[in-house]
C-alpha positions as CSV (number, residue, x, y, z in Angstrom):
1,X,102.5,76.6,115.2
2,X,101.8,80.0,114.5
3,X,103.5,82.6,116.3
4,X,102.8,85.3,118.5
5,X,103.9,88.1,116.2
6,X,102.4,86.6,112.7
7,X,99.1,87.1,114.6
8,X,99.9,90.2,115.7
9,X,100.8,91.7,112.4
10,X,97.7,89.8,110.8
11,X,95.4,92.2,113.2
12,X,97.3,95.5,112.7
13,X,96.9,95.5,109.1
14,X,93.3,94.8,108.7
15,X,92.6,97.7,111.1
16,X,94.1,100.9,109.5
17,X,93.7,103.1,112.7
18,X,95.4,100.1,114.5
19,X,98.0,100.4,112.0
20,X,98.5,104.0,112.3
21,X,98.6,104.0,116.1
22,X,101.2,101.7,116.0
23,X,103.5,103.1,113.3
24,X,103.5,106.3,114.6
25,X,103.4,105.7,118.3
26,X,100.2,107.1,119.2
27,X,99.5,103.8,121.9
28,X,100.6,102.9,125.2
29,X,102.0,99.9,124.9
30,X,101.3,97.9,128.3
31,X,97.2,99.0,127.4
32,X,97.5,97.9,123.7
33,X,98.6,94.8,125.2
34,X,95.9,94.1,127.9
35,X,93.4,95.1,124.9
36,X,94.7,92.8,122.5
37,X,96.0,90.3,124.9
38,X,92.1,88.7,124.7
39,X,91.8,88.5,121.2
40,X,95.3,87.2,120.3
41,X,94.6,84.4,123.0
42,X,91.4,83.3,121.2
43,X,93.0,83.0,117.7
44,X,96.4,81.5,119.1
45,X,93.9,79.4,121.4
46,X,96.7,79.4,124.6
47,X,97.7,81.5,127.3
48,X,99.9,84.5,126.6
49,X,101.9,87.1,128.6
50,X,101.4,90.8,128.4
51,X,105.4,91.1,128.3
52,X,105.3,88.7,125.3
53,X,102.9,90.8,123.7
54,X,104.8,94.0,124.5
55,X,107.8,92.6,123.3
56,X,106.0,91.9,119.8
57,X,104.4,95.2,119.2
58,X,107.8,96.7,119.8
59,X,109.1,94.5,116.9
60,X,106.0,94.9,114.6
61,X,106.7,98.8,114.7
62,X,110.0,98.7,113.8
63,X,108.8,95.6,110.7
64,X,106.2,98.4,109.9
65,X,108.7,101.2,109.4
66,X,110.9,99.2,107.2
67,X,108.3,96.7,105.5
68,X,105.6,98.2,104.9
69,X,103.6,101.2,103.8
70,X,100.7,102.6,105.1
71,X,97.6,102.3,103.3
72,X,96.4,105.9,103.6
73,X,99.7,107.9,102.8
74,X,99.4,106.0,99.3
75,X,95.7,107.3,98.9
76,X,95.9,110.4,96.4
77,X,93.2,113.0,95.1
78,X,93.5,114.4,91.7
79,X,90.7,117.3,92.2
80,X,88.9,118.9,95.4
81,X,86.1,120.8,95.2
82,X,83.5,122.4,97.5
83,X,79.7,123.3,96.8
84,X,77.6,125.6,99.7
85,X,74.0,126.7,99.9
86,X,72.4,122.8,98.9
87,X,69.4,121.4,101.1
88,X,69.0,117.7,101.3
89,X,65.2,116.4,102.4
90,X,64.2,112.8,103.0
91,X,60.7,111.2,102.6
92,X,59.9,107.5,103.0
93,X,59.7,105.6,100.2
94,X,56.6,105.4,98.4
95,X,55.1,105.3,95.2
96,X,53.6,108.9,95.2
97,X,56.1,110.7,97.0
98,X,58.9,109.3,94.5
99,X,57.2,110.4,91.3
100,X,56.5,113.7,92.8
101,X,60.4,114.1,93.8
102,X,61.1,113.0,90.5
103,X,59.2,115.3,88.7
104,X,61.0,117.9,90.5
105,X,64.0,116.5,90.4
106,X,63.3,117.1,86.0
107,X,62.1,120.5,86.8
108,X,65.5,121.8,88.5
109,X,67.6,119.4,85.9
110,X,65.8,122.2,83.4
111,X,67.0,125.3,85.4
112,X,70.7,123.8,85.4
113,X,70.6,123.6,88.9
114,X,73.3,121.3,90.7
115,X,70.3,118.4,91.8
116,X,71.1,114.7,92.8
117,X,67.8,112.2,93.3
118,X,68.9,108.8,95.5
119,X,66.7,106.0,96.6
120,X,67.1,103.6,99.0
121,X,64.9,100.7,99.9
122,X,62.7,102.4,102.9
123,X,63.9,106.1,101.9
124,X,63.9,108.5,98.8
125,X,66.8,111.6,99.2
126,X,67.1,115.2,97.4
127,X,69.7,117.1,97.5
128,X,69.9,120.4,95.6
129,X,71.1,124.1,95.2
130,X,68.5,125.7,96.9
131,X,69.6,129.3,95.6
132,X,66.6,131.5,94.1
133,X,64.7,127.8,94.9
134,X,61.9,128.1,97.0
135,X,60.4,124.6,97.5
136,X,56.9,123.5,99.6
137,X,57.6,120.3,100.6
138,X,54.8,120.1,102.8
139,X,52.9,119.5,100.4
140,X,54.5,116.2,100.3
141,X,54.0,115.4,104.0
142,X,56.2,115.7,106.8
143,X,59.7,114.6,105.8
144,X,61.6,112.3,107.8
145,X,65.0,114.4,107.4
146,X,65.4,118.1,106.3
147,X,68.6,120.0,106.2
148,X,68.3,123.5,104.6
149,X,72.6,124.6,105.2
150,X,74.7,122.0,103.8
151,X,77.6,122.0,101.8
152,X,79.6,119.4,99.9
153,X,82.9,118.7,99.4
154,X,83.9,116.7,96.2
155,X,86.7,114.3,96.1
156,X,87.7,113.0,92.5
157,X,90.2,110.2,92.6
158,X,91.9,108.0,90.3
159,X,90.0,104.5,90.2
160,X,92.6,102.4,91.4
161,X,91.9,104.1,95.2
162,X,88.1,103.3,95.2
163,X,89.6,99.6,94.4
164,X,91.8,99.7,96.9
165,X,90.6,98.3,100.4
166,X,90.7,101.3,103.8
167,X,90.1,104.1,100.9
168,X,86.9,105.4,102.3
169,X,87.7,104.7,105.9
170,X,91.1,107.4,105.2
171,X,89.1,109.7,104.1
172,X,86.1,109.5,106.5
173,X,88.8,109.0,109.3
174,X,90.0,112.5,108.8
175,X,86.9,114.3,109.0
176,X,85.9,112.0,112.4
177,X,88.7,113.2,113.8
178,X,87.6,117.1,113.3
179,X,84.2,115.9,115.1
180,X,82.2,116.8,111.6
181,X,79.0,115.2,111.4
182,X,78.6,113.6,108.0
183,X,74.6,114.4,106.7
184,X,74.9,112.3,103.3
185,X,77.2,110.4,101.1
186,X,76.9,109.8,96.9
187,X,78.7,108.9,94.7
188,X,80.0,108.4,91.0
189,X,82.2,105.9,89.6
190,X,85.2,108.0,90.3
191,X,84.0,110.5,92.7
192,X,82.7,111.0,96.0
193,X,80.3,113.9,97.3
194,X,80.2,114.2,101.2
195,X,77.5,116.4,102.5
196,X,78.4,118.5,105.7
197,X,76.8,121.3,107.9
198,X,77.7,124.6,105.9
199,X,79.4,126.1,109.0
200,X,82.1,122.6,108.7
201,X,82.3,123.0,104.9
202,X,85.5,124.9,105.1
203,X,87.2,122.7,107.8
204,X,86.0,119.6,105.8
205,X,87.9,120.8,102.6
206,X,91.0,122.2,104.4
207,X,91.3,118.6,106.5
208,X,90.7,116.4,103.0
209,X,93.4,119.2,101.2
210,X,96.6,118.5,103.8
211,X,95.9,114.8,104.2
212,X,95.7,113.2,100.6
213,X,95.6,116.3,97.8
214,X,98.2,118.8,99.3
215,X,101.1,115.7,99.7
216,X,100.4,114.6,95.5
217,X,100.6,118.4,94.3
């Protein structure tokens, strides 16, 4: 029969912020168990006791501090870097309205203009330097998103953390926990480009620095 603790430990490391919590203290320990108490009845199918829960997380955090590491504080950035003064404007997806983005998408490839075309099933995104650019895109119709002060923080990483399972959720954790609206995500094979509001750009770069670049310097 499987125990109360193998459970236990099964549910704290498939949720990282669980994990955290409980390694570094962060719950209260009679609420964890009232909120877990429901779910750990379900798998364990049987009644259990909030004290026997308590009891549990108190050993799991001291198993976590001597067993195991956490996910995140393995997570590592080999290069940061921050672009400002980008707009990003969305249209729906259509045959017209994609050759006419990607005709301008050429055009500012030609200035050597930082420009990035993405295209979803329903939507078509473009994100570029709009310095000394000066764009109508009315003339393509009303767009469905536009955003004329973004910046973007770059995060270059060594491909063994994009394998590794809670590596986006780290890094996206940190810049929840700010209260910084994300606009737009892309991506390379080995890096990722996170679009913010210029005025968060700053905060954005400083939070991603002292949480996985800072630590592996």
């Amino acid at each position: 029969m499987k125990k109360i603790s193998d459970t236990l430990c099964e549910l704290i490391i498939a949720e990282p912020f669980l994990e955290k919590g409980v390694r570094e203290g962060l719950f209260n320990g009679a609420a964890l168990a009232r909120f877990l108490q429901p779910v750990l009845q379900a798998r364990l199918k049987k009644e259990i006791t909030l004290a026997s829960i308590q009891m549990a997380l108190s050993r799991a955090k001291i198993d976590f501090e001597h067993k195991h590491t956490l996910r995140e504080e393995r997570f590592v950035v080999t290069d940061l870097g921050v672009r400002g003064n980008l707009e990003v404007v969305s249209y729906k997806q259509s045959l017209d309205v994609r050759k006419a983005l990607e005709k301008l998408y050429r055009r500012l490839q030609s200035k050597d203009v930082f420009v990035t075309l993405t295209e979803g099933r329903r939507e078509v995104t473009l994100i570029f330097d709009r310095t000394g650019t000066a764009i109508d895109f009315e003339l393509l119709g009303s767009p469905l998103v536009h955003h004329q002060n973004v910046g973007c923080v770059s995060i270059y990483f060594p491909k063994q953390e994009f394998d590794t399972p809670g590596f986006l959720h780290a890094v996206f954790e940190q810049l929840y926990f700010q209260g910084i609206n994300i606009i737009e995500i892309t991506s390379t094979s080995w890096e990722l480009l996170i679009y913010v509001e210029q005025e968060d750009l700053q905060l954005s770069f400083d939070t991603i620095f002292q949480r996985f670049a800072s630590s592996s310097s």
